[in-house]
C-alpha atoms as an extended CHARMM CRD file, in Angstrom:
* protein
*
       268  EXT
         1         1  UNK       CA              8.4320000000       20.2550000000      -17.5480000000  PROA      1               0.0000000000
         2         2  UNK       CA             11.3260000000       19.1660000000      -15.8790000000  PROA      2               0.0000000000
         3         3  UNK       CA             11.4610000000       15.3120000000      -14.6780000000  PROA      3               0.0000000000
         4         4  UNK       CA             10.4340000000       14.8370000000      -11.1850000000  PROA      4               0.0000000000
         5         5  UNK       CA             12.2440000000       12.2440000000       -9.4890000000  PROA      5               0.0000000000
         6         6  UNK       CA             10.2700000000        9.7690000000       -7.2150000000  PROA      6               0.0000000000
         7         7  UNK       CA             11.9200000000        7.7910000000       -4.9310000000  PROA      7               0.0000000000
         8         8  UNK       CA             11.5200000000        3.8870000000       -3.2840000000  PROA      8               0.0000000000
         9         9  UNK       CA              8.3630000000        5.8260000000       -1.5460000000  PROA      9               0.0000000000
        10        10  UNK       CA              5.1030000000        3.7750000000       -3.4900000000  PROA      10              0.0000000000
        11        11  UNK       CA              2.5440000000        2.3630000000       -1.4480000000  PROA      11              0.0000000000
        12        12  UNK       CA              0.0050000000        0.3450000000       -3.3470000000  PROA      12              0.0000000000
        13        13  UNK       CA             -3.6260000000       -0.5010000000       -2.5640000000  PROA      13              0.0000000000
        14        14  UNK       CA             -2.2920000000       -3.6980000000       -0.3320000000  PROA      14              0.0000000000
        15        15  UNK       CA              0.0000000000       -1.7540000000        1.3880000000  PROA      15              0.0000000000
        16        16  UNK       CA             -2.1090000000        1.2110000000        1.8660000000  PROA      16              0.0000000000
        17        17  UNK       CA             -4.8310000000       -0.7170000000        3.6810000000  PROA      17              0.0000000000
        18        18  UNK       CA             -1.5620000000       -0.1000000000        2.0410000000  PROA      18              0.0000000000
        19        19  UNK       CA             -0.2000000000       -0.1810000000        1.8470000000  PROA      19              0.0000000000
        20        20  UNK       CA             -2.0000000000        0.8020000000        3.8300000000  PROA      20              0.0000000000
        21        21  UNK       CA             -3.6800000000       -3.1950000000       -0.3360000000  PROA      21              0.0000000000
        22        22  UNK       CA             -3.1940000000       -5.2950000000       -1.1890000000  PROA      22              0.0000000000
        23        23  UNK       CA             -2.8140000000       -2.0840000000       -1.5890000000  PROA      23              0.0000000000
        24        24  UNK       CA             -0.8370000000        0.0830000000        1.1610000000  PROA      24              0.0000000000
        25        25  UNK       CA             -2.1810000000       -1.4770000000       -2.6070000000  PROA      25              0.0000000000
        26        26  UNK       CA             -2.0570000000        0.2230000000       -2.8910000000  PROA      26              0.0000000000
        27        27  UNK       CA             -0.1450000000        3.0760000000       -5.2130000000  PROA      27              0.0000000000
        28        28  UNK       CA              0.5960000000        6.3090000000       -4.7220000000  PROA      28              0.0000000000
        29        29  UNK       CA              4.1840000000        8.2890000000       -5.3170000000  PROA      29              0.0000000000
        30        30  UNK       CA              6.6120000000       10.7690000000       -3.0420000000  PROA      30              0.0000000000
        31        31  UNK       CA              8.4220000000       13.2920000000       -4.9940000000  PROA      31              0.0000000000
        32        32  UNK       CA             11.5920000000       12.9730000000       -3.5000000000  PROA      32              0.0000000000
        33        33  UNK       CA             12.5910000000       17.0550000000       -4.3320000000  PROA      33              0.0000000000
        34        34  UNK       CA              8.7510000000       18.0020000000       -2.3190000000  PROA      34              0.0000000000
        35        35  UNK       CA             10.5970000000       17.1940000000        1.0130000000  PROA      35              0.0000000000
        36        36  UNK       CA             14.1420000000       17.8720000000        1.0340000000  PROA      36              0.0000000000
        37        37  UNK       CA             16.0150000000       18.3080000000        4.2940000000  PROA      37              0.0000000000
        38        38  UNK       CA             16.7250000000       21.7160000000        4.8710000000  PROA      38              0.0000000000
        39        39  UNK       CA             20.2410000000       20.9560000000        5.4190000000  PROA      39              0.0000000000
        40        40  UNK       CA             23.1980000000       19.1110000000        3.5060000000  PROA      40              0.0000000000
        41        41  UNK       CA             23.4030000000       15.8540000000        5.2210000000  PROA      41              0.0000000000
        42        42  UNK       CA             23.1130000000       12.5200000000        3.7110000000  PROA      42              0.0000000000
        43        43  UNK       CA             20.5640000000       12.1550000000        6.8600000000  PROA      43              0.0000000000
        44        44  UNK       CA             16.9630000000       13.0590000000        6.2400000000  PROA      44              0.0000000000
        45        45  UNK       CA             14.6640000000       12.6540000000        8.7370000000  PROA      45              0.0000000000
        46        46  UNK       CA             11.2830000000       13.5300000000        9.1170000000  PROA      46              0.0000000000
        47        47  UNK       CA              8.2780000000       12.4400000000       11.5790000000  PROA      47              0.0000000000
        48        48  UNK       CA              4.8030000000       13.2990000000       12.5690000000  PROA      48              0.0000000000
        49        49  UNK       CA              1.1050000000       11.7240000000       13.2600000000  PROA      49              0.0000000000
        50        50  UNK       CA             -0.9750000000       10.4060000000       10.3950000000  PROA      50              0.0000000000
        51        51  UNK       CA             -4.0910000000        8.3410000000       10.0200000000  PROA      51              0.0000000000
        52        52  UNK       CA             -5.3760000000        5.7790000000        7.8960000000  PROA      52              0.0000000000
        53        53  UNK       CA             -8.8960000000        4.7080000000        6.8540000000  PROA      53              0.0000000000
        54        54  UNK       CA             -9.5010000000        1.0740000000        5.1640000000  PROA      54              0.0000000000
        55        55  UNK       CA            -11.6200000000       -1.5650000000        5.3020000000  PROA      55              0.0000000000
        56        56  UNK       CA            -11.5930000000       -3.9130000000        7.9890000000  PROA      56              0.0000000000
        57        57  UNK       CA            -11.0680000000       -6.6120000000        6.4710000000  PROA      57              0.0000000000
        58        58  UNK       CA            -10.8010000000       -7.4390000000        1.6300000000  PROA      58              0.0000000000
        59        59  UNK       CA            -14.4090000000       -7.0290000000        0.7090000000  PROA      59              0.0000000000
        60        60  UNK       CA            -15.8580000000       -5.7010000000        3.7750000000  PROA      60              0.0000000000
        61        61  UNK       CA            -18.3370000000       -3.0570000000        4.1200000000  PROA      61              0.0000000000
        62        62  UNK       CA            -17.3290000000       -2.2420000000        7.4910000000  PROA      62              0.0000000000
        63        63  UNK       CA            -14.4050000000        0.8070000000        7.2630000000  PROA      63              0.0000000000
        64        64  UNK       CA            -11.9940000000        1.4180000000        9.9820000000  PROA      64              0.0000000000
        65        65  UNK       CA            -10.0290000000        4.0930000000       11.4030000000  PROA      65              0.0000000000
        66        66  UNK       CA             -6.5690000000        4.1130000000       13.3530000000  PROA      66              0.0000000000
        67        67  UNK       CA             -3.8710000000        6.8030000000       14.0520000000  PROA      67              0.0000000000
        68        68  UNK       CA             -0.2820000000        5.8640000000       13.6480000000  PROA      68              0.0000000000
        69        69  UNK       CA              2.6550000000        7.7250000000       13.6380000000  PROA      69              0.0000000000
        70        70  UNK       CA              4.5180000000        8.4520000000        9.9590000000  PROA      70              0.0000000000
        71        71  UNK       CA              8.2710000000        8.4730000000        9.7510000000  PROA      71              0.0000000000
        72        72  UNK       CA             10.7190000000        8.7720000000        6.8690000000  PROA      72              0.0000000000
        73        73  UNK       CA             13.8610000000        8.2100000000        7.5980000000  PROA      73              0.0000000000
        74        74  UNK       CA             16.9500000000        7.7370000000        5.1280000000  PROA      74              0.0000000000
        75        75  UNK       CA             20.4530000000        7.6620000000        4.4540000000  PROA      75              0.0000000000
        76        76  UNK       CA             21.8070000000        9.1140000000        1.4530000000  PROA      76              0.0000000000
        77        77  UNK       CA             19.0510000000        7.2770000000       -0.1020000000  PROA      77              0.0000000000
        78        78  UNK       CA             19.7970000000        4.0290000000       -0.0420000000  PROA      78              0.0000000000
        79        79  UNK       CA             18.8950000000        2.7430000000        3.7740000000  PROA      79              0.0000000000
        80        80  UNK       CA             15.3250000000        3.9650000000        4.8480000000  PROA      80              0.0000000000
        81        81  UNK       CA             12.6810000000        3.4280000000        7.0360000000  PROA      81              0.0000000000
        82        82  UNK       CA              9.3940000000        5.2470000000        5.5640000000  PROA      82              0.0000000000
        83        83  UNK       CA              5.5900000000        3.8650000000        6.4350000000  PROA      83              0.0000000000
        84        84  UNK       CA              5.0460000000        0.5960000000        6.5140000000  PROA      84              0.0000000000
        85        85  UNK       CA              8.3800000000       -0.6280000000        5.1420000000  PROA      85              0.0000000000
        86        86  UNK       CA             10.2690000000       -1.0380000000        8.6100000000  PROA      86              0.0000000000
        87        87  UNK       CA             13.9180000000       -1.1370000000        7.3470000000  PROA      87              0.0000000000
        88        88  UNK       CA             14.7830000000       -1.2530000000        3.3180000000  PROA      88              0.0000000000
        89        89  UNK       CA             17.3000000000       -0.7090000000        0.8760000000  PROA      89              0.0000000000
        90        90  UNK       CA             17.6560000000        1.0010000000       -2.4890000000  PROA      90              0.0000000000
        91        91  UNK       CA             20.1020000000       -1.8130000000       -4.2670000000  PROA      91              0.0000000000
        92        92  UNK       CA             20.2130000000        0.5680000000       -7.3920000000  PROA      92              0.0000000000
        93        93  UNK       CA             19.3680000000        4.1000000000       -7.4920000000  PROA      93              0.0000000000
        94        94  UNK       CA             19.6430000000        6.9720000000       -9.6350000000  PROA      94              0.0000000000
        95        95  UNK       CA             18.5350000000       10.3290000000      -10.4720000000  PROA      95              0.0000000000
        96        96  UNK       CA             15.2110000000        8.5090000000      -12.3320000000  PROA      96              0.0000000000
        97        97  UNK       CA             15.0150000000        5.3700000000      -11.1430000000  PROA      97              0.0000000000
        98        98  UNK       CA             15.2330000000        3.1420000000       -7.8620000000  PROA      98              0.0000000000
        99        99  UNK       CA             15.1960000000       -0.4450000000       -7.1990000000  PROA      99              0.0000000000
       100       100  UNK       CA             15.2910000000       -2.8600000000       -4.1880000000  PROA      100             0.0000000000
       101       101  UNK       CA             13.8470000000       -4.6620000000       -1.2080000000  PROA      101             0.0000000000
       102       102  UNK       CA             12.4140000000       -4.1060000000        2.3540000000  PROA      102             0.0000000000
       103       103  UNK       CA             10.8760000000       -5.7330000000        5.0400000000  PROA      103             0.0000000000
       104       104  UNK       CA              7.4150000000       -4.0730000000        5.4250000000  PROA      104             0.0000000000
       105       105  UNK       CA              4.1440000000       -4.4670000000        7.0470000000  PROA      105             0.0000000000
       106       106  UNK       CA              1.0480000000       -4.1620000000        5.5950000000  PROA      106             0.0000000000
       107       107  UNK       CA             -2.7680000000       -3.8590000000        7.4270000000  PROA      107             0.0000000000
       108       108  UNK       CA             -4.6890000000       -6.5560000000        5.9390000000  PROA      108             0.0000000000
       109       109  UNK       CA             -6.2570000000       -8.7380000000        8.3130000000  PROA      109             0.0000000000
       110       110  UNK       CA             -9.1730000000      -10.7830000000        9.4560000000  PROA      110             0.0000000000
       111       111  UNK       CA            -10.8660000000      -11.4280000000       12.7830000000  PROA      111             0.0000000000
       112       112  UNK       CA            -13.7810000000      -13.9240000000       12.7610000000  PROA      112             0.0000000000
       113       113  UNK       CA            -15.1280000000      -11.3630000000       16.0890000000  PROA      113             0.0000000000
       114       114  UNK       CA            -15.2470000000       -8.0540000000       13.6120000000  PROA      114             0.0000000000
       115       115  UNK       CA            -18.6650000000       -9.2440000000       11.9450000000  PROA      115             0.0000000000
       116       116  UNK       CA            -21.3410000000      -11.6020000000       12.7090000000  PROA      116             0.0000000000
       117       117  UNK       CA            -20.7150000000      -13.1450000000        8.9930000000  PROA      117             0.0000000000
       118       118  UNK       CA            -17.0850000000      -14.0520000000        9.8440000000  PROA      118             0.0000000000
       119       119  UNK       CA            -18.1770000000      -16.2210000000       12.5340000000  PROA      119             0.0000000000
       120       120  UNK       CA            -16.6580000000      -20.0020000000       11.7570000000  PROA      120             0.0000000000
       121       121  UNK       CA            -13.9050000000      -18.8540000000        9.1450000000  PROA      121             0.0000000000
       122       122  UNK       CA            -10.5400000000      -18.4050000000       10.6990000000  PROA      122             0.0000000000
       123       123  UNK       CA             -8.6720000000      -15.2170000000       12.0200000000  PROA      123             0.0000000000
       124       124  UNK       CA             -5.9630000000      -13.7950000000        9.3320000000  PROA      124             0.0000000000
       125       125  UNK       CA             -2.9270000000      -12.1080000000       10.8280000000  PROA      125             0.0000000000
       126       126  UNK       CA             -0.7620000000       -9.2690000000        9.9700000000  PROA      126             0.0000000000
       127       127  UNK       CA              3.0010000000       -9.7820000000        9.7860000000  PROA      127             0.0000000000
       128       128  UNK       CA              6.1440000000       -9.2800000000        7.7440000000  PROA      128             0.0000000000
       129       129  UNK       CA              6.9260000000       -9.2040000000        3.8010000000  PROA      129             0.0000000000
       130       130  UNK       CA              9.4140000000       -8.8870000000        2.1610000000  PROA      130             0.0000000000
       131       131  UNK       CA              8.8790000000       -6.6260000000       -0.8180000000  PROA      131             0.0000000000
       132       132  UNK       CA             11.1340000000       -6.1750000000       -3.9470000000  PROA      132             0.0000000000
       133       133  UNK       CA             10.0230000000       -2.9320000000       -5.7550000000  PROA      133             0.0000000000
       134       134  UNK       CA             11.4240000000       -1.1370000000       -8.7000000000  PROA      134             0.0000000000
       135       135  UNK       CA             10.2350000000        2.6520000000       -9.8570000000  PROA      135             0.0000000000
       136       136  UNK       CA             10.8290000000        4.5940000000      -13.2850000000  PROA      136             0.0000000000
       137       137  UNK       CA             10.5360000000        8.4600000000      -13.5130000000  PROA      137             0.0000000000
       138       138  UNK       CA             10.8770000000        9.5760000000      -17.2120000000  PROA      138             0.0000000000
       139       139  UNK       CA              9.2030000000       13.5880000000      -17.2010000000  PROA      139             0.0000000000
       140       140  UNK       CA              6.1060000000       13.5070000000      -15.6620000000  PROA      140             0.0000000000
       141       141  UNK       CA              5.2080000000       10.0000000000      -15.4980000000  PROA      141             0.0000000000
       142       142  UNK       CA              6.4990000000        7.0700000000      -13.2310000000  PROA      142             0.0000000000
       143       143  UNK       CA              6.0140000000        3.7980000000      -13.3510000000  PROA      143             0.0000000000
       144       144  UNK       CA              6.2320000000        1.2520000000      -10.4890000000  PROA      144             0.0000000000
       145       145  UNK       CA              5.8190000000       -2.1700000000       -9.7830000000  PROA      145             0.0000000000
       146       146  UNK       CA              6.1980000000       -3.6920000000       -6.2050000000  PROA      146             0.0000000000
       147       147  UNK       CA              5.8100000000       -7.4480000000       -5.0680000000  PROA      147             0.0000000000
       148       148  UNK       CA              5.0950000000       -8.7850000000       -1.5200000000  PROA      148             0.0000000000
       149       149  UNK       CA              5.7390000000      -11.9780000000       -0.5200000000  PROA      149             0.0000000000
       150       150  UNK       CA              4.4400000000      -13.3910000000        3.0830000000  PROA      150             0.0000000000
       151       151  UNK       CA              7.3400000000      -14.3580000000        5.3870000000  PROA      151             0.0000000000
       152       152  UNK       CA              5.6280000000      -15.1820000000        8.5890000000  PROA      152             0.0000000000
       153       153  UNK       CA              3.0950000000      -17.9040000000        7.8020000000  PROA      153             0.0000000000
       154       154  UNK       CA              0.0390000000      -15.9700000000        7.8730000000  PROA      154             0.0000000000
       155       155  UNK       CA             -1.5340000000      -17.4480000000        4.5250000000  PROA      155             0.0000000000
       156       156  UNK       CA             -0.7790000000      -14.0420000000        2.7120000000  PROA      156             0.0000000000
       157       157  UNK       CA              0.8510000000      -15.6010000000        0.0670000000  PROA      157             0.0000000000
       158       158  UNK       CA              2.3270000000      -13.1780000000       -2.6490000000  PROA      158             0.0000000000
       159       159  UNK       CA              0.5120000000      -10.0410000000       -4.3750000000  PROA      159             0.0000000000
       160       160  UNK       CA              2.1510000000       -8.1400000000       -6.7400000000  PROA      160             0.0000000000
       161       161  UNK       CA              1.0650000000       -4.2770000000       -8.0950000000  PROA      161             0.0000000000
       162       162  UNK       CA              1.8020000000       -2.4710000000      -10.8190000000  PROA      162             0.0000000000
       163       163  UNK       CA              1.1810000000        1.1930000000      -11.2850000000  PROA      163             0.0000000000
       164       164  UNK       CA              1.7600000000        4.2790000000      -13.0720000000  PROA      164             0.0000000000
       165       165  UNK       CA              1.4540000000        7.8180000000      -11.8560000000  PROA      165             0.0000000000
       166       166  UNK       CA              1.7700000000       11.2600000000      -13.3780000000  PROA      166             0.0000000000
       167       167  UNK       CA              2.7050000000       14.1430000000      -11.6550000000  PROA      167             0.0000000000
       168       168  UNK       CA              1.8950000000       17.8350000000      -12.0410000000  PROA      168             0.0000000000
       169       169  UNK       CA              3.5540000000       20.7640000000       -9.6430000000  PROA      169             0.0000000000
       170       170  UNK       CA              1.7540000000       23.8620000000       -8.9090000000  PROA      170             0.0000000000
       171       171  UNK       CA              3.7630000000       25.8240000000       -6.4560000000  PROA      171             0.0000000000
       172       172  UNK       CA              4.4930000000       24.4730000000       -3.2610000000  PROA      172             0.0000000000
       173       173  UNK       CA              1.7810000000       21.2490000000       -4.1490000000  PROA      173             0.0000000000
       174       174  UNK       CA              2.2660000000       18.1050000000       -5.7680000000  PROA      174             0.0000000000
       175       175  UNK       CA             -0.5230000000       16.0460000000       -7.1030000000  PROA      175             0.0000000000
       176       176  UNK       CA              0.0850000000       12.4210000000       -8.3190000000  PROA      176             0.0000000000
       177       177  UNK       CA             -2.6730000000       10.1420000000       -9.7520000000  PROA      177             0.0000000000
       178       178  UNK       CA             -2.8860000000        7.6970000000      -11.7040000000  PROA      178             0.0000000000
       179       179  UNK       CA             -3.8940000000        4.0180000000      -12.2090000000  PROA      179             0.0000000000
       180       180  UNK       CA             -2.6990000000        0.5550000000      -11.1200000000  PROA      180             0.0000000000
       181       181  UNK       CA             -3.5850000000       -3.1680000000      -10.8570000000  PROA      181             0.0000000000
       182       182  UNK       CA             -3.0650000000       -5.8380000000       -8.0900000000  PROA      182             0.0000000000
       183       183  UNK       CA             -2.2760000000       -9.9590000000       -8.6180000000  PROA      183             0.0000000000
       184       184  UNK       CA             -2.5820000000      -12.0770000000       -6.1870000000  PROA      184             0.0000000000
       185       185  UNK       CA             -1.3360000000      -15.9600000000       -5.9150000000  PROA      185             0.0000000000
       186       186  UNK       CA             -3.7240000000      -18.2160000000       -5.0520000000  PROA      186             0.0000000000
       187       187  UNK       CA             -2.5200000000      -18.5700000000       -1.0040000000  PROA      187             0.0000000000
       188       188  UNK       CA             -3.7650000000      -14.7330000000       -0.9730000000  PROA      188             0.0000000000
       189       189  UNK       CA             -7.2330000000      -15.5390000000       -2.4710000000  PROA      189             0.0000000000
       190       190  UNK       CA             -7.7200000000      -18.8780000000       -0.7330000000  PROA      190             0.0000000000
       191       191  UNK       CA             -7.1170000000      -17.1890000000        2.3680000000  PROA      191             0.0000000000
       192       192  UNK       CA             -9.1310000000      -13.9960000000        2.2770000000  PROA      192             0.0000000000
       193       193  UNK       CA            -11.7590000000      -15.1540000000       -0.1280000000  PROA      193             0.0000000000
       194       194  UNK       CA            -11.9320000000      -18.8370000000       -0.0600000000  PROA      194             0.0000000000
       195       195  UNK       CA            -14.4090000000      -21.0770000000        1.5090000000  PROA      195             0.0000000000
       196       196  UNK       CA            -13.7550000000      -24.7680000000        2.1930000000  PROA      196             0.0000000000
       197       197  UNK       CA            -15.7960000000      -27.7370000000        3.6770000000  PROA      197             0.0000000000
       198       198  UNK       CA            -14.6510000000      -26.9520000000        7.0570000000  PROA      198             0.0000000000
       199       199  UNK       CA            -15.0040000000      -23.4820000000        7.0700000000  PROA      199             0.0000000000
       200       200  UNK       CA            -18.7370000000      -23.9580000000        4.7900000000  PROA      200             0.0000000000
       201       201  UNK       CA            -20.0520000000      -26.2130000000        7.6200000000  PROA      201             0.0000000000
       202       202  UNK       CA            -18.9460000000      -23.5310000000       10.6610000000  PROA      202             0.0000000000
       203       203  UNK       CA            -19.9140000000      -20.6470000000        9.1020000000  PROA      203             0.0000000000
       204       204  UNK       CA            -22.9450000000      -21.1900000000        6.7870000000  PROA      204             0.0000000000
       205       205  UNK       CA            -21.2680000000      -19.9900000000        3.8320000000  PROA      205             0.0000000000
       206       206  UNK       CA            -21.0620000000      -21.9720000000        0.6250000000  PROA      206             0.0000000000
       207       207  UNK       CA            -18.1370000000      -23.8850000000        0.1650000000  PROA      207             0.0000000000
       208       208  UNK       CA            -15.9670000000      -21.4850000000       -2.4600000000  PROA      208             0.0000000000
       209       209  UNK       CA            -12.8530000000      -21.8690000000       -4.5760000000  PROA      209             0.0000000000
       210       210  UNK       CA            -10.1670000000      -19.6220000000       -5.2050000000  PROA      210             0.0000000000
       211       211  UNK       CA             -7.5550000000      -19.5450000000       -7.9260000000  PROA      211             0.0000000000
       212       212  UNK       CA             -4.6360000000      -17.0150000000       -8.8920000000  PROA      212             0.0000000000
       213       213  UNK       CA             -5.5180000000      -13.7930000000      -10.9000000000  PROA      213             0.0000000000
       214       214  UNK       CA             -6.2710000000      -10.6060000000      -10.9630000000  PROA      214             0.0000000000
       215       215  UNK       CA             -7.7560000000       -8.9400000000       -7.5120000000  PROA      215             0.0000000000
       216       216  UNK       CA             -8.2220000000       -5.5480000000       -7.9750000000  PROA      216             0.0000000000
       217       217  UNK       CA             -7.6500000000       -2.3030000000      -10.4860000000  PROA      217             0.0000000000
       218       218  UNK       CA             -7.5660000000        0.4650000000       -8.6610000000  PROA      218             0.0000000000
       219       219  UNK       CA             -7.1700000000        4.3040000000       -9.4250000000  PROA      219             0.0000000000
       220       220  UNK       CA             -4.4500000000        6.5600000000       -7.3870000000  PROA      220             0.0000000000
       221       221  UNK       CA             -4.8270000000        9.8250000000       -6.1880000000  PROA      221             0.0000000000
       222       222  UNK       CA             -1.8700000000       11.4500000000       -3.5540000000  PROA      222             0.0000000000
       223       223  UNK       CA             -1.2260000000       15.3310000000       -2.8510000000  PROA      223             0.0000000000
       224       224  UNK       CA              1.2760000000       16.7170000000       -1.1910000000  PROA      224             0.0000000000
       225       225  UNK       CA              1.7500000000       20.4880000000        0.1410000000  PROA      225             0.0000000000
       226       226  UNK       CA              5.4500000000       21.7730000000        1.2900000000  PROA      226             0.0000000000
       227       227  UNK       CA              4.6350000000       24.4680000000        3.8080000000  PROA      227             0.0000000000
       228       228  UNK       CA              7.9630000000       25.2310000000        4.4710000000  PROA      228             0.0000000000
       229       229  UNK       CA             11.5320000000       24.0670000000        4.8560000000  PROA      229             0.0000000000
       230       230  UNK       CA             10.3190000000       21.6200000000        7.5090000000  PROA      230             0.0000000000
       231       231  UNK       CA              6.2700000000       21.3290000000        7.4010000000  PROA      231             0.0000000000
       232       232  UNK       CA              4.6190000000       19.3250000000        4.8660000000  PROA      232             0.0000000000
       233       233  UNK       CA              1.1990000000       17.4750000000        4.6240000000  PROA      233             0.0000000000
       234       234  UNK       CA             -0.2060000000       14.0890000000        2.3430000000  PROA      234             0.0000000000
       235       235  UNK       CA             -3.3690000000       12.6840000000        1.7560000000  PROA      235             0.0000000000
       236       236  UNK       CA             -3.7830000000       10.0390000000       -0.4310000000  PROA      236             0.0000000000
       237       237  UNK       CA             -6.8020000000        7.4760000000       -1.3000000000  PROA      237             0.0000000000
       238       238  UNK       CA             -6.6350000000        4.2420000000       -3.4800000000  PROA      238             0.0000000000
       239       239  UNK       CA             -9.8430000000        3.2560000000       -5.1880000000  PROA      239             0.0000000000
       240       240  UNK       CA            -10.3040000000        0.3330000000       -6.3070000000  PROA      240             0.0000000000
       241       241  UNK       CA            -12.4870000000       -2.5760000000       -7.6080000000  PROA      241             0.0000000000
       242       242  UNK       CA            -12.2650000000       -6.1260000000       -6.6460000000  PROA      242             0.0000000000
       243       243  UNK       CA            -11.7990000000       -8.7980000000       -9.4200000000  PROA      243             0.0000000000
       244       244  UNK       CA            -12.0940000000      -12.4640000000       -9.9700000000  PROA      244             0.0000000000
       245       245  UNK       CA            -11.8440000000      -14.5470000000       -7.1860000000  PROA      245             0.0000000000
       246       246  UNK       CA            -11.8480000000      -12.0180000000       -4.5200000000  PROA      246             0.0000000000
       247       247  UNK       CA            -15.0970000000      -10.4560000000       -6.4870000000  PROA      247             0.0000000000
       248       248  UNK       CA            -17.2450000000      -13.5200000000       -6.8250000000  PROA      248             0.0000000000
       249       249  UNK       CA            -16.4260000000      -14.5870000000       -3.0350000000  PROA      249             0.0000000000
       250       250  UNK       CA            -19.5810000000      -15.1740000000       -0.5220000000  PROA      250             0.0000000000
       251       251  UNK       CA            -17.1860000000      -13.5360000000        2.0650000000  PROA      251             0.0000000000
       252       252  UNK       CA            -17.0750000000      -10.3020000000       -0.1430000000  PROA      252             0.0000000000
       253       253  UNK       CA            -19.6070000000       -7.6120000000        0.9350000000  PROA      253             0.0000000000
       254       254  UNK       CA            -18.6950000000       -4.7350000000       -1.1310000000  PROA      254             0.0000000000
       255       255  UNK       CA            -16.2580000000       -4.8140000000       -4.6380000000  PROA      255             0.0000000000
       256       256  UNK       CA            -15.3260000000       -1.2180000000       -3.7480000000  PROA      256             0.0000000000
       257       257  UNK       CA            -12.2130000000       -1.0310000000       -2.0990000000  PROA      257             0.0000000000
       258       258  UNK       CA            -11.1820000000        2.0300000000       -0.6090000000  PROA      258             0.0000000000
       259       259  UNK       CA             -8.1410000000        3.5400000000        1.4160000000  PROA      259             0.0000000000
       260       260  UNK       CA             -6.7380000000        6.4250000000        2.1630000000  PROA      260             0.0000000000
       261       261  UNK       CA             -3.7680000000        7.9700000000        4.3930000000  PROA      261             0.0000000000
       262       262  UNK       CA             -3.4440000000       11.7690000000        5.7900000000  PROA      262             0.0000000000
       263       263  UNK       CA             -0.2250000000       12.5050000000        7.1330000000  PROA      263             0.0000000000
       264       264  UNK       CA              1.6780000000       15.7670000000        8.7370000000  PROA      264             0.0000000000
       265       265  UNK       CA              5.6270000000       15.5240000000        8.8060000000  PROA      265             0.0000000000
       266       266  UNK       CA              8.2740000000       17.7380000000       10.1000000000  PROA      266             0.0000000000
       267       267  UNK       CA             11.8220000000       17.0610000000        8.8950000000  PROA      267             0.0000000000
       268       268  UNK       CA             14.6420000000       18.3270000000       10.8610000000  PROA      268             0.0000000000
């Protein structure tokens, strides 16, 4: 089989929820031959309406759903805008490999208002990361690691995912699965999973502590069908199993931690 090339296009369990979680990590992988422009330019643009489904908050039991619209947009492969990564660039990049940065958005977020059991613990909010990624393509197989640091105060901290995928065409659709894990900094866990006097006394909840570590392993699972030239469709789901600190919390409902994506996209 010949090598399929995968471009800067992973989205993990964070940024699935990556992406879209800490996935978004969630990770999935974009063959970069399944959507080719039709034409010759360095220019490839494609948009369309998606969806996402994801949990409404790490460790809830409570799923929610929300349209957005799905763009990828690049330039000769090095600038792009594609999902939740707003503007980014491929620093290195090759026929089997990419590395770089962007400035993405991920999902994950907490409002004391979404369950009765939040009441008392603070609201979390989304906002920027930056995210250095790097991706490996070597026959069927890619690997890909991706880390996301909070830029905007929000008590995010810094996750970082690993992941590798293997690919297998069958006419005009790709599947991609395979498995990953998540690490988050102890910011990330304190703030999504932690408990402290404050909080304990407001809320009712015992008084928890977080530390660094693992806080999820999760298993990947993307398809993508070329109609045409132009038309093309991906769904893709991150399952995955909360660890640790973000396992053992009193604010955790549920250790299952599942996202998915469905997208259409027409490229001119």
């Amino acid at each position: 089989m010949k090598a399929r090339t995968f471009t800067h296009r992973t989205v993990g369990a964070a940024a699935l929820a990556l992406s879209l979680a800490g996935f978004l990590p969630a990770s999935t992988a974009r063959a970069a031959d399944a959507t080719t422009a039709p034409g010759d330019s360095k220019w490839k643009v494609a948009v369309g309406p998606g969806v996402i489904v994801t949990p409404e908050s790490p460790g809830s039991r409570h799923t929610t759903v929300f349209p957005f619209p799905s763009l990828d947009i690049s330039y000769d492969d090095r600038v792009f805008s594609q999902g939740p990564d707003v503007l980014g660039v491929n620093a290195l990049a090759g026929e089997n490999y990419h590395a770089g940065a962007s400035l993405s958005f991920d999902f994950q977020s907490r409002k004391s208002s979404d369950d009765a059991r939040l009441k008392g613990l603070p609201d979390v909010h989304v906002g920027p990361k930056l995210r250095l990624f790097a991706d490996y393509t070597w026959w069927a197989f890619t690997g890909s690691a991706a880390v996301y640091r909070d830029i905007a105060g929000t008590g995010q901290g810094l996750t970082a995912m690993a992941d590798l995928f293997v690919s297998a065409p069958l006419g005009k659709l790709l599947l991609s699965a395979g498995p990953g894990v998540t690490w988050a900094n102890a910011t990330y866990t304190q703030t999504f999973f932690g408990v402290n006097a404050q909080e304990s006394a407001a809320s009712g909840l015992p008084q928890y502590a977080t530390h660094s570590g693992l806080r999820d392993v999760h298993f990947n699972v993307n398809a993508l069908y070329k109609f045409d030239a132009h038309w093309s469709a991906n769904v893709a789901a991150v399952i995955g199993r909360l660890q640790k600190s973000a396992a053992g919390s009193p604010i955790t409902e549920r250790r299952l931690d599942l996202n998915g994506m469905a997208s259409v996209l027409y490229r001119f």
